[in-house]
C-alpha positions as CSV (number, residue, x, y, z in Angstrom):
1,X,-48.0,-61.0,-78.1
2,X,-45.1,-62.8,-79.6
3,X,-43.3,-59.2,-79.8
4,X,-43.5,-58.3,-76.6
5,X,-42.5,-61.1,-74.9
6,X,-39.4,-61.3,-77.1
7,X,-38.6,-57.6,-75.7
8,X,-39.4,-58.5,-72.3
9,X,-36.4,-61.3,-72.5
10,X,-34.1,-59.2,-74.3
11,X,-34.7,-56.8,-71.5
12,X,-34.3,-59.1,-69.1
13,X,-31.6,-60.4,-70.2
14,X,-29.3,-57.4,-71.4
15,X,-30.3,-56.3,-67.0
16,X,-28.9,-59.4,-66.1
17,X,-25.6,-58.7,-68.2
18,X,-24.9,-55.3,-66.6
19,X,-25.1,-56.9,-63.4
20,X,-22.9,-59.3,-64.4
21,X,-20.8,-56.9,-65.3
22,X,-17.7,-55.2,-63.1
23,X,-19.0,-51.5,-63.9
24,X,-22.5,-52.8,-63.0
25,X,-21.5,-54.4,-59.6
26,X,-19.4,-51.2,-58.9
27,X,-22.8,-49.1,-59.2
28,X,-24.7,-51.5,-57.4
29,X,-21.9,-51.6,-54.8
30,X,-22.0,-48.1,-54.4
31,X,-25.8,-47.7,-54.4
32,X,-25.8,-50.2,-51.1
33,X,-22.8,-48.2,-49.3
34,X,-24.8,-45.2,-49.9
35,X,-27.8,-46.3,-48.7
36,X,-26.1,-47.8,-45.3
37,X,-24.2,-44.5,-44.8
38,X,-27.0,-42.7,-44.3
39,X,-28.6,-45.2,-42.1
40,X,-25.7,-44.7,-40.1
41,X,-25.6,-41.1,-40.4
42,X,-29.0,-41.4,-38.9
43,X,-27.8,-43.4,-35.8
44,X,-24.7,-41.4,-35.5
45,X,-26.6,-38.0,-34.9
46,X,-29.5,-39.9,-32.8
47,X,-26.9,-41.1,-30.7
48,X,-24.8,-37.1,-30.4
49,X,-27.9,-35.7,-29.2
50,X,-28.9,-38.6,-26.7
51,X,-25.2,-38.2,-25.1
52,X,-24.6,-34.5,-25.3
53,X,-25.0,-32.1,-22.1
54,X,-27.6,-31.2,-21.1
55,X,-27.9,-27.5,-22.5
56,X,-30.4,-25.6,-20.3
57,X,-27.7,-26.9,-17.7
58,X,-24.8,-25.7,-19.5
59,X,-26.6,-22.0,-19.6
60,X,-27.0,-22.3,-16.0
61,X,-23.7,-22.6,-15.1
62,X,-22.6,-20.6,-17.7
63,X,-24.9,-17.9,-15.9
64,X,-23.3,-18.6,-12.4
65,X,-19.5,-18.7,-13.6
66,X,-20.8,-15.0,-15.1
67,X,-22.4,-13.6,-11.7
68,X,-19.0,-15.2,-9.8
69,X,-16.7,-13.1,-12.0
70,X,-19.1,-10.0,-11.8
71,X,-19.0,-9.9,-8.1
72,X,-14.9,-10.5,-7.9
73,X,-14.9,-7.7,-10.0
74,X,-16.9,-5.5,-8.1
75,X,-14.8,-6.3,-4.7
76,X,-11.5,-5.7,-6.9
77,X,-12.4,-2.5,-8.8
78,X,-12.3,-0.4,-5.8
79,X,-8.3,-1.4,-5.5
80,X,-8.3,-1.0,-9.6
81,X,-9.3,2.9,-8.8
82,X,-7.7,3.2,-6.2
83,X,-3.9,2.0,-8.3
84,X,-5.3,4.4,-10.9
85,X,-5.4,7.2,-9.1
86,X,-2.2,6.7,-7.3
87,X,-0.4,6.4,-10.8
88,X,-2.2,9.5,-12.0
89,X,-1.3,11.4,-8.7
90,X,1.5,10.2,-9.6
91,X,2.3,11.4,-13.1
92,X,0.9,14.9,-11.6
93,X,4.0,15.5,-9.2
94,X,6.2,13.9,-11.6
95,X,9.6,16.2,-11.8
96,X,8.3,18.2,-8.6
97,X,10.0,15.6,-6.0
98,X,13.1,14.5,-5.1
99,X,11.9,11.8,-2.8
100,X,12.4,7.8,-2.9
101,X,8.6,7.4,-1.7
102,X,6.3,9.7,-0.1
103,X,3.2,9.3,1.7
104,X,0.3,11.7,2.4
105,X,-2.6,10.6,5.2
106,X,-6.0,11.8,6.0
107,X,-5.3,12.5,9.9
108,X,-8.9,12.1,10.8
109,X,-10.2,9.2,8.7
110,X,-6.4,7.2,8.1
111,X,-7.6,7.4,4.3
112,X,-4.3,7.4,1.8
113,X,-4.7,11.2,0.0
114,X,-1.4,9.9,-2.0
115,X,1.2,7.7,-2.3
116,X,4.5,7.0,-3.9
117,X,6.5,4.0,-3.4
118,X,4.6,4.4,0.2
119,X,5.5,0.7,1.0
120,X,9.4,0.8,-0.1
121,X,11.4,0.3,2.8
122,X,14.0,2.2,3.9
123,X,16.5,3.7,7.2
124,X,14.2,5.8,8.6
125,X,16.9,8.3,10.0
126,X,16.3,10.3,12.8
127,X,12.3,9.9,12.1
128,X,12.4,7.0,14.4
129,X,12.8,9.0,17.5
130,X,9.3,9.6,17.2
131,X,9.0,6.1,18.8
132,X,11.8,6.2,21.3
133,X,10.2,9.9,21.9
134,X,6.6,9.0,22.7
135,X,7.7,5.3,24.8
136,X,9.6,7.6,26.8
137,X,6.5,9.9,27.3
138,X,4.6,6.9,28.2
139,X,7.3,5.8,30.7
140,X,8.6,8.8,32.8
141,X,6.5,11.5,34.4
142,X,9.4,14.0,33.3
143,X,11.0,14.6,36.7
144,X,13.1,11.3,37.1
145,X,16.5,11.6,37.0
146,X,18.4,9.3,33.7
147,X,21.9,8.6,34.2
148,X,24.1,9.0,30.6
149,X,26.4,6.1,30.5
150,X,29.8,5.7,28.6
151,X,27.9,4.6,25.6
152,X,25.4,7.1,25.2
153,X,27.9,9.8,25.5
154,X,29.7,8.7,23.0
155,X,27.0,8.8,20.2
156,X,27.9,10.9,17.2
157,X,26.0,14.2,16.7
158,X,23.5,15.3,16.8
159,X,23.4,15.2,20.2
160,X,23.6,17.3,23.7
161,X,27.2,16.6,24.6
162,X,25.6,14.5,27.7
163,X,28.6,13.5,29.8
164,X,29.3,10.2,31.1
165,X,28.0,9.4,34.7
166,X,26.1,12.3,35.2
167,X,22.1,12.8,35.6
168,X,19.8,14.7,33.7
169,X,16.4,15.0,33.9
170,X,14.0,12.6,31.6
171,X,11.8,15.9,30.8
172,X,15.2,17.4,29.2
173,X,15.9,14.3,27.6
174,X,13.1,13.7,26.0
175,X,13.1,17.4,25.0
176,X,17.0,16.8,23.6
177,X,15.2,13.8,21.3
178,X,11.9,15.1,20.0
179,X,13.5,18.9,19.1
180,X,17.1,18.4,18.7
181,X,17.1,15.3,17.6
182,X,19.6,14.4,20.2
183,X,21.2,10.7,19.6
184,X,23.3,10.6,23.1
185,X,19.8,11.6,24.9
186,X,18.0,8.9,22.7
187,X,20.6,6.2,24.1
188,X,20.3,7.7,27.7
189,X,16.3,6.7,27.9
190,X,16.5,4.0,25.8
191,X,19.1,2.4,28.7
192,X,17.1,3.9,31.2
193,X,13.8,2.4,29.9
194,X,14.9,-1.0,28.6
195,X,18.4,-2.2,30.2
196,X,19.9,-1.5,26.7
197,X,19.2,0.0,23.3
198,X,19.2,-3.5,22.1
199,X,16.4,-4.4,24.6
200,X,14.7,-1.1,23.6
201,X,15.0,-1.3,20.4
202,X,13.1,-4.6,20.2
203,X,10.4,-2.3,22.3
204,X,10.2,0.2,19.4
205,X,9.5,-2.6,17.2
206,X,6.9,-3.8,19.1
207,X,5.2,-0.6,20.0
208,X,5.6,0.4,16.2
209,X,3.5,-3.1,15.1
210,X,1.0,-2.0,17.8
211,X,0.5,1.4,16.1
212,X,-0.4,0.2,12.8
213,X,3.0,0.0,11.0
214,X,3.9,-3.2,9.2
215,X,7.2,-3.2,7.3
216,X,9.3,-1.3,10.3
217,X,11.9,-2.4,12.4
218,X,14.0,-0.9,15.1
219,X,17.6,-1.8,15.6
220,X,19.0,1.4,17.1
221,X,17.2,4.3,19.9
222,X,18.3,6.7,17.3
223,X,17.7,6.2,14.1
224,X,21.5,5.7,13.1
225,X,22.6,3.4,10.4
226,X,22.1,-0.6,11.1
227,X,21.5,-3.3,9.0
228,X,18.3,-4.6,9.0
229,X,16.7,-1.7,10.3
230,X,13.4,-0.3,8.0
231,X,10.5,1.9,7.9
232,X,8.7,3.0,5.5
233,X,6.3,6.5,4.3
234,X,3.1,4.4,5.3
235,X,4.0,3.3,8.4
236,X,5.9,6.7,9.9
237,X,2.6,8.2,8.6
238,X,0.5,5.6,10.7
239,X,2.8,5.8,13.9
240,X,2.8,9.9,14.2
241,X,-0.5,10.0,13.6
242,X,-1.1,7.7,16.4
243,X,1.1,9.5,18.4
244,X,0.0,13.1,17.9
245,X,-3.4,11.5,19.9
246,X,-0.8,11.7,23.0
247,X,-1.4,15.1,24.2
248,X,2.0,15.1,25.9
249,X,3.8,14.1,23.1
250,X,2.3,16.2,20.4
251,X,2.8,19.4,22.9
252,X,6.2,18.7,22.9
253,X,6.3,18.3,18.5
254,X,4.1,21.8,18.4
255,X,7.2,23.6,20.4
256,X,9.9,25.6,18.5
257,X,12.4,25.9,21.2
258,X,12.5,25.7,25.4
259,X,15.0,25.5,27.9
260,X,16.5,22.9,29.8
261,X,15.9,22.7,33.8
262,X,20.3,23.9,33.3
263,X,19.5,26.6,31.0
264,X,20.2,25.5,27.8
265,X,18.1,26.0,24.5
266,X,17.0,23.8,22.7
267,X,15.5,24.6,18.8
268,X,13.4,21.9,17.0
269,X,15.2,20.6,13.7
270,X,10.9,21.1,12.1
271,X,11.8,24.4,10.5
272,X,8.2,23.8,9.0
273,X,6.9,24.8,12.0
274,X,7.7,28.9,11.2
275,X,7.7,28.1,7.2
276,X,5.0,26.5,6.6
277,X,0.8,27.6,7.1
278,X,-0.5,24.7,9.3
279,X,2.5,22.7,10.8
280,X,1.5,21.3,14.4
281,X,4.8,19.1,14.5
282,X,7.0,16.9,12.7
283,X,10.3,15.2,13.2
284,X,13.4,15.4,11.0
285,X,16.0,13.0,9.9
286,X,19.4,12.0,7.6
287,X,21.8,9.8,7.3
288,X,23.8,9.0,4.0
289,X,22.1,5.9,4.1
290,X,18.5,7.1,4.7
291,X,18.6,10.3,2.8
292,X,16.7,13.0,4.3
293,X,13.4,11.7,6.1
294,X,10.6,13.6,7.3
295,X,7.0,13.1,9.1
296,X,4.7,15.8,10.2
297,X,1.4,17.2,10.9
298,X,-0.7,19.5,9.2
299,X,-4.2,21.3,10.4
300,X,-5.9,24.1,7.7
301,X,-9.9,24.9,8.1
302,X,-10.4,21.9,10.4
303,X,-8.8,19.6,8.1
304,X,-5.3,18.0,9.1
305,X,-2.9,16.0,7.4
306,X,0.2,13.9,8.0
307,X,3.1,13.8,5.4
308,X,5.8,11.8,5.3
309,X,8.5,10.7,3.3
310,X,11.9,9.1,2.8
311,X,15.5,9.4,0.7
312,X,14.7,13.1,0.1
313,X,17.4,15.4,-2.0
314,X,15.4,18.6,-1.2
315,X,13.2,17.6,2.0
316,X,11.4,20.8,2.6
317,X,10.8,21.5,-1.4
318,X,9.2,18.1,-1.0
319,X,7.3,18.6,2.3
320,X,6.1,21.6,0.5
321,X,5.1,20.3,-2.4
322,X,3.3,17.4,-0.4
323,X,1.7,19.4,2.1
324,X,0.1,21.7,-0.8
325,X,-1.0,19.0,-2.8
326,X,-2.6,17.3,0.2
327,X,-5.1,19.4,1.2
328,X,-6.1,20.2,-2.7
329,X,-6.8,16.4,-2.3
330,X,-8.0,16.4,0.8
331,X,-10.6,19.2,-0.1
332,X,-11.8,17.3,-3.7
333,X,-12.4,14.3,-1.2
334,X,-14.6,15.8,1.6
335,X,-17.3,16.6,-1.9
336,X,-17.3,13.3,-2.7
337,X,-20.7,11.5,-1.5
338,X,-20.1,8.7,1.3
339,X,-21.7,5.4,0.8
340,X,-23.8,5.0,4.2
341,X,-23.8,0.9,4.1
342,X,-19.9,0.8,4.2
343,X,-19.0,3.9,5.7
344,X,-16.5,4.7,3.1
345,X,-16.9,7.0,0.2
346,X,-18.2,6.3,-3.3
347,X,-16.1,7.3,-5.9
348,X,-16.8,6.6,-9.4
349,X,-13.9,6.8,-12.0
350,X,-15.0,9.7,-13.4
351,X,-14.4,11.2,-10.0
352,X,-11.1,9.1,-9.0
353,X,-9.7,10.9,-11.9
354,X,-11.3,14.7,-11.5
355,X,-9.4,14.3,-7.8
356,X,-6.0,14.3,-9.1
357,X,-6.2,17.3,-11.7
């Protein structure tokens, strides 16, 4: 009895002592840190969850910002296939043209077959009296009598050697433009029509927008060299295809030569019209500015085409060229299945690619 309660007090005691002790309050110290970190460890993850997002919400939105980018991908990818396939078509005429920019249109449906540069603009050259040509089919009924002033005559060629003050007959005239690519006879209707080839000229650019082309702008009747003046493939694509619906006008392109009401001849500039299978009519054009600048129409098998281009070195190696590789493409895209909800035809990659080879 006595024993043990001598052990008890030493026990007691020597407990007491390590308390006492620095090493003993250091353990004791850390023991009661200890145990309050992890009562605050508790609170601290308690209070994470009870502020944190709700995370059923952050999959929903997560879910919708997924379906928004699906969907503007699915209205951009047709534009993705459709830049693929023009780089391919592209790389496939690379080295075989000589042209700036080139253009090739679907006549029937307006639906770009190719395109190079197709929106670079440019001095359209003589091309431009496709405009002047067709306004002044609109505007005379042929047998009205146009009255060449000092100006006109004076144009450089090419031109009819109209002489100043006399009369010639707007039928003639607008022969003299659309196959000779006359610039004094361009001048003559342009005054004729509008007062001035200022005046008309701001007509051209108006009837242009109304056709469908966007980037061109008339300055001159004929086509010659000003500043500011532009066209570009695209839009002397879109305006002679337009035009061609004129009977008039495209009877006039289709014609290799005719005489005057004087007796003269006059021989379209559109050699493509005896050298190449399918031309229907096209218009010419250079100037050292311009290059050499075409636009025409092209019927095979009851398809047609227009081609058109700008800053040619070799214009009817690249008219060739174009024309050839147009219907290929036009062909590959008459298999392709049409997508009845749009109207417009589906192409998968796969097939966007298979068309240019």
């Amino acid at each position: 009895m006595g024993s043990f309660s001598c052990r008890h007090i030493l026990s007691v005691a020597l407990l007491v002592f390590l308390l006492a002790s620095p090493a003993g309050a250091q353990n004791h110290a850390k023991k009661h840190v200890k145990k309050h970190a992890e009562k605050a460890k508790v609170v601290s993850l308690h209070s994470s969850h009870k502020f944190a997002p709700d995370q059923g919400k952050i999959t929903a939105k997560q879910e919708q910002c997924t379906k928004v980018v699906k969907r503007v991908s699915a209205e951009e990818h047709r534009g993705e296939w459709a830049s693929e396939e023009s780089n391919a078509a592209n790389a496939e005429l690379q080295g075989k043209l000589t042209c700036r920019s080139a253009y090739i249109m679907d006549a029937r449906t307006g639906r770009a077959l190719y395109a190079r540069s197709a929106d670079r603009p440019g001095q359209p050259a003589s091309t431009i009296k496709i405009i002047t040509g067709l306004i002044a089919v609109e505007s005379f009924n042929g047998n009205e009598m146009v009255r060449a002033s000092a100006y006109a005559a004076n144009m450089p060629a090419s031109k009819v050697y109209l002489k100043k003050g006399v009369s010639y007959q707007a039928n003639d005239l607008i022969n003299a433009v659309l196959l000779a690519s006359a610039n004094d006879a361009s001048v003559a209707l342009a005054e004729k029509v509008a007062g001035s080839e200022q005046a008309f000229a701001r007509l051209m650019t108006k009837k242009a927008e109304a056709l469908g082309a966007q980037n061109t702008i008339c300055k001159s009747a004929n086509g010659l060299t000003k500043e500011g003046q532009q066209t570009t493939a695209r839009d002397l694509a879109t305006v002679f295809n337009r035009a061609m619906h004129n009977p008039e006008f495209a009877e006039r392109m289709a014609t290799a030569q005719v005489h005057t009401s004087d007796g003269k001849v006059l021989r379209s500039h559109n050699k493509a019209l005896w050298t190449l299978d399918g031309a229907v009519g096209g218009k010419t054009g250079y100037t050292v500015a311009a290059g050499k600048t075409y636009v025409g129409k092209f019927q095979r098998n009851g398809q047609a085409i227009i081609v058109a281009l700008l800053g040619s070195a070799s214009m009817w190696d690249d008219v060739a060229t174009l024309v050839e590789h147009g219907f290929v493409k036009q062909e590959m895209a008459s298999r392709l299945p049409v997508d009845n909800t749009s109207g417009r035809m589906r192409v998968s990659q796969a097939n966007q690619k298979s068309m240019i080879r």
